[in-house]
C-alpha positions in Angstrom: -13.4 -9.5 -6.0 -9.4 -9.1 -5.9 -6.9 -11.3 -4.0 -3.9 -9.9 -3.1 -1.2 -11.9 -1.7 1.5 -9.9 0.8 4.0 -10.7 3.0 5.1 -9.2 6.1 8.2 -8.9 7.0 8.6 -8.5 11.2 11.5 -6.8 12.0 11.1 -4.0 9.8 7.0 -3.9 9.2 8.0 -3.5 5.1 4.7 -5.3 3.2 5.3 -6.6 0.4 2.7 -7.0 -2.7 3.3 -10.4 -4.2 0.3 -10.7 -6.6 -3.1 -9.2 -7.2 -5.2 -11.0 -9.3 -9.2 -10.8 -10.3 -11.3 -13.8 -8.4 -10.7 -15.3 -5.1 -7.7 -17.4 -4.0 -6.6 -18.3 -0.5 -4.7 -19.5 2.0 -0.8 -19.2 1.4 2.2 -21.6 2.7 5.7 -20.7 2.0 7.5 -23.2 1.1 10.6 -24.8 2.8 13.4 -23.4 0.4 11.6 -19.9 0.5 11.1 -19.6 -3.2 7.4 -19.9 -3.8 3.7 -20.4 -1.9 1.4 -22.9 -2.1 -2.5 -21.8 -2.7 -5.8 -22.6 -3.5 -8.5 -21.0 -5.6 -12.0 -22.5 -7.6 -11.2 -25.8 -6.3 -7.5 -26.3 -7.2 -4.1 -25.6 -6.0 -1.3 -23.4 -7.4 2.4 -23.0 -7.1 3.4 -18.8 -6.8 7.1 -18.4 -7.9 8.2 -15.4 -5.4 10.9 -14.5 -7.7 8.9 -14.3 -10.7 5.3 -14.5 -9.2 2.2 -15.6 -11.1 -0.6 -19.0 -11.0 0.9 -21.9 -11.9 -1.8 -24.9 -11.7 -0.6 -28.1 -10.1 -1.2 -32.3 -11.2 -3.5 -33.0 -8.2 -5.5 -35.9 -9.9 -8.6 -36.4 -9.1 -8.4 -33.9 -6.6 -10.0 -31.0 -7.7 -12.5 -29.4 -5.1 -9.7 -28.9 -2.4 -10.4 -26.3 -0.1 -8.1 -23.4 1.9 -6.6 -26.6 4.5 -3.6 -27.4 2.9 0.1 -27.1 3.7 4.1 -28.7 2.1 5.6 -31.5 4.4 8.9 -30.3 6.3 11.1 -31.7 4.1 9.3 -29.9 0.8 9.1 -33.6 -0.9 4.7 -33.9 -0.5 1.8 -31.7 -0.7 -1.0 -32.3 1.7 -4.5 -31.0 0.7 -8.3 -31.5 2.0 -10.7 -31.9 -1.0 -14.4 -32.7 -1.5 -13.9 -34.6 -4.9 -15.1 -38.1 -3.0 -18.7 -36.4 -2.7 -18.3 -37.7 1.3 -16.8 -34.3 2.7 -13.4 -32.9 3.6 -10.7 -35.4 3.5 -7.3 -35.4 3.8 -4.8 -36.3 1.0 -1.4 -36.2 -0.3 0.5 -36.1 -3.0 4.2 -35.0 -4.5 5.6 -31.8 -4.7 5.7 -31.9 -8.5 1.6 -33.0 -8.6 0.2 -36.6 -9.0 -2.9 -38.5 -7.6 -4.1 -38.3 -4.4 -3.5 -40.8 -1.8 -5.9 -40.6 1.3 -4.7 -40.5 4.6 -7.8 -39.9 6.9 -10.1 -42.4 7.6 -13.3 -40.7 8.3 -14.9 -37.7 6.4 -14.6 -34.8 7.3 -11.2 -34.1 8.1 -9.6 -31.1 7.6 -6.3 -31.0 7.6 -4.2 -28.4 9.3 -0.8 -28.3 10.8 2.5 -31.3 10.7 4.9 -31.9 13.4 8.0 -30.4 12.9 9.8 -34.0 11.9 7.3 -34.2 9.2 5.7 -37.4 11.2 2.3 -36.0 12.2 -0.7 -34.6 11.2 -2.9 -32.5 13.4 -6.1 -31.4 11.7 -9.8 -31.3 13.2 -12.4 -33.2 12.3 -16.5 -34.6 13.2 -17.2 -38.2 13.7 -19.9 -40.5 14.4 -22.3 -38.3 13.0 -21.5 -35.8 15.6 -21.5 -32.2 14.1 -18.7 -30.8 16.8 -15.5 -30.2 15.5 -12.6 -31.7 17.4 -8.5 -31.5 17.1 -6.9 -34.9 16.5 -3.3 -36.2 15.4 -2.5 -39.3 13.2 0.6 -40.3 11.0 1.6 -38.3 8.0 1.5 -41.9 6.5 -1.8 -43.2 7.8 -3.3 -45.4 10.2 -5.1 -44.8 13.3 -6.3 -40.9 14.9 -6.2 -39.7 18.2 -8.2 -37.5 19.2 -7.0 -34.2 21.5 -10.3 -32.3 22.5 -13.7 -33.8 23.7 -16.3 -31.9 22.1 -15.9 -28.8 24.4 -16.6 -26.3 22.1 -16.2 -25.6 18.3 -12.2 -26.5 17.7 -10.0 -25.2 14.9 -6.9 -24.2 13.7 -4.3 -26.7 15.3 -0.5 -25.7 14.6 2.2 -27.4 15.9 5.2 -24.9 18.2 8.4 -25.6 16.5 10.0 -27.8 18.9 6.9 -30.2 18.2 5.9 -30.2 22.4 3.1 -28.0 21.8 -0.2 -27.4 19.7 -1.7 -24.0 19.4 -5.8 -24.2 18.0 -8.9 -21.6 18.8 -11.4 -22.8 20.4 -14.7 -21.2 21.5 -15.1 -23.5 24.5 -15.1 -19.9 26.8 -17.8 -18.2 24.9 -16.0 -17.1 22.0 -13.1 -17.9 19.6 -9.8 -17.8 21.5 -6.2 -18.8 21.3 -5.3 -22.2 23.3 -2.5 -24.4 23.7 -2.2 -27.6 24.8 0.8 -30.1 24.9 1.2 -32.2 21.7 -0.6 -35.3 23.2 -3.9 -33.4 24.2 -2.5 -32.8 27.6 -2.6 -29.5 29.8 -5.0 -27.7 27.8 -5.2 -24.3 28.5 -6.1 -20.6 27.9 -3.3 -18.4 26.3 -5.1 -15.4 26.6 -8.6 -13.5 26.0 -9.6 -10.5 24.6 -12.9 -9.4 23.3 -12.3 -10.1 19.4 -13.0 -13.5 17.8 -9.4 -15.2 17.5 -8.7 -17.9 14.6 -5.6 -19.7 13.1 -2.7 -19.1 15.5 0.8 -20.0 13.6 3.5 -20.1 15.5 6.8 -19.0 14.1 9.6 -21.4 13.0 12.6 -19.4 14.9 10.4 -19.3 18.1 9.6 -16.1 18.4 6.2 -14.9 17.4 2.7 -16.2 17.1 0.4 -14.7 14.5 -3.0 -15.1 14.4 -6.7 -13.4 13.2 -8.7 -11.8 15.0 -12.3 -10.8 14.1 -14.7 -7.9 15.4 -16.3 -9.1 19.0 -19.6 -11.0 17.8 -18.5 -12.6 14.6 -20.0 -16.2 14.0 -17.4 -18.7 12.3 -14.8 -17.3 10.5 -16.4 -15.7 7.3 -14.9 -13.7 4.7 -14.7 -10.6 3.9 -14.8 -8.4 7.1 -12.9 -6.1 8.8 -9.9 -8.1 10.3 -6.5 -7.9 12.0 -3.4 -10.3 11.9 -1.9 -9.7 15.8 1.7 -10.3 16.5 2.3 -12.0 19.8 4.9 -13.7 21.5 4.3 -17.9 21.9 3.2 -17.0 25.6 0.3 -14.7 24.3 2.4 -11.5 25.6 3.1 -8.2 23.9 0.1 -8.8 21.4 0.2 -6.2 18.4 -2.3 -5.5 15.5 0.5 -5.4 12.7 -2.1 -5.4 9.7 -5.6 -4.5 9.4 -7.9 -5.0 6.1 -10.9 -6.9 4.6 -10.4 -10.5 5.2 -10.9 -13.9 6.8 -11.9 -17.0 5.1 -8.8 -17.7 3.0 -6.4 -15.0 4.3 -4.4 -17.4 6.9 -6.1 -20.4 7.3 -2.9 -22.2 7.5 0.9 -22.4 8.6 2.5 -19.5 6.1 5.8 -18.5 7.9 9.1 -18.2 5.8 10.8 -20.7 6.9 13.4 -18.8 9.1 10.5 -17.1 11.0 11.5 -13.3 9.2 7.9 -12.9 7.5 4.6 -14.2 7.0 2.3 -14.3 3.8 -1.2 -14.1 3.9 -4.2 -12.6 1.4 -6.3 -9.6 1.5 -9.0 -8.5 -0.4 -10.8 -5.6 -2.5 -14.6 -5.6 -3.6 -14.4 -5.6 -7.5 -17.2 -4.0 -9.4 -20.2 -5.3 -8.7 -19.5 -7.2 -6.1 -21.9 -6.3 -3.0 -19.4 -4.3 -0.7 -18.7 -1.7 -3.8 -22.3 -1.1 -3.5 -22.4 0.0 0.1 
């Protein structure tokens, strides 16, 4: 397997070919200044220097099963990851910029962590409690303390990203029959449709300037969000309007699981892949 990380730049369509390397790494964040992204692979995460790109591990402690729900706090100063290294599930953690130990910030396991309020103050991520196996969206404090939880067990939730003004969170659900786009207002109120189609519809990111929403979008009839498939990124306006497929290739699991706009809203990143040998799609 190969992971290639891109970026897509919207005004012009120009891709760009950041880094290909062997194995499987996931899940890219660009980072406030706009010099590197954030991502994960075999259980750790990496810094990728856009200027001079390549793997460079980070200090996350004790953390060292995180998976593809991570993201950089607003102000670039903390990292917050979701790991397994507890043995209880998915929590949520966070720790500096520069790498240290992990300090916990959900309470219950699992928690996987997945957008922050444009001031930096709040988490939205989704999560399964009292033993419960439905996945709901809730919001607590970057810093801690107590959740509150958006959606009621209506479906299988995911994918919560806060609009740029911080009034809005965008999340798939599958609540209508199958994975679709949503938005709701950032306290869990006027939940509603943004639009449906017949393809399976993950991960929507809204744009920092305002204009677009990206998201995934699956064949009709996919279960979950695997990897490896035949996928789209679609281009939309924040209403749902004007939907595009930009970008088509094998992907999925890890190619935008979270928030990876530049930070004026000019291009996304996000990561494709290519069977290697060996691997069971270069036998087919």
């Amino acid at each position: 397997m190969k992971s290639i990380v891109e970026t897509y730049t919207v005004a012009t369509g120009a891709v760009r070919e950041v880094l290909r390397v062997d194995g499987r790494i996931e899940a890219p964040n660009w980072s406030p200044d706009g010099g590197w992204l954030l991502v994960n692979g075999g259980g750790l995460l990496y810094r990728l220097p856009l200027d001079a790109p390549r793997l460079e591990q980070l200090n996350t402690g004790a953390a060292t099963r995180c998976n593809n729900d991570h993201g950089i706090t607003p102000d670039g100063s903390q990292i917050i990851l979701s790991s397994h290294h507890e043995g209880r599930g998915s929590q949520i953690y966070r720790v500096p910029v520069g790498g240290g130990d992990p300090v916990k910030i959900s309470p219950e396991a699992p928690s996987w962590w997945h957008g922050i309020s444009p001031d930096g103050k709040v988490l939205a991520y989704v999560a399964a409690r009292g033993g419960s196996r439905v996945i709901d969206v809730y919001t607590q404090a970057t810093e801690g303390g107590p959740e509150t939880r958006l959606t009621m067990g209506e479906g299988h939730s995911d994918g919560p990203d806060y609009s740029p003004d911080g009034a809005r969170i965008y999340w798939n659900s599958d609540r209508s029959g199958h994975a679709q786009i949503w938005v709701m207002a950032a306290d869990g109120t006027d939940q509603r449709l943004l639009f449906a189609d017949d393809h399976v519809n993950w991960f929507p990111h809204p744009s920092p300037c305002g204009r677009h929403l990206v998201y995934l979008a699956y064949p009709p009839g996919t279960t979950g969000h695997p990897p490896d498939l035949p996928v789209a990124l679609v281009l939309c306006r924040p209403d749902g309007s004007d939907r595009r497929r930009v970008l088509e290739f094998t992907g999925g699991q890890g190619t935008i699981n979270v928030p990876s706009w530049a930070p004026d809203g000019s291009a996304f990143a996000y990561v494709r892949y290519e069977p290697g040998p060996g691997d069971p799609q270069a036998e087919m």
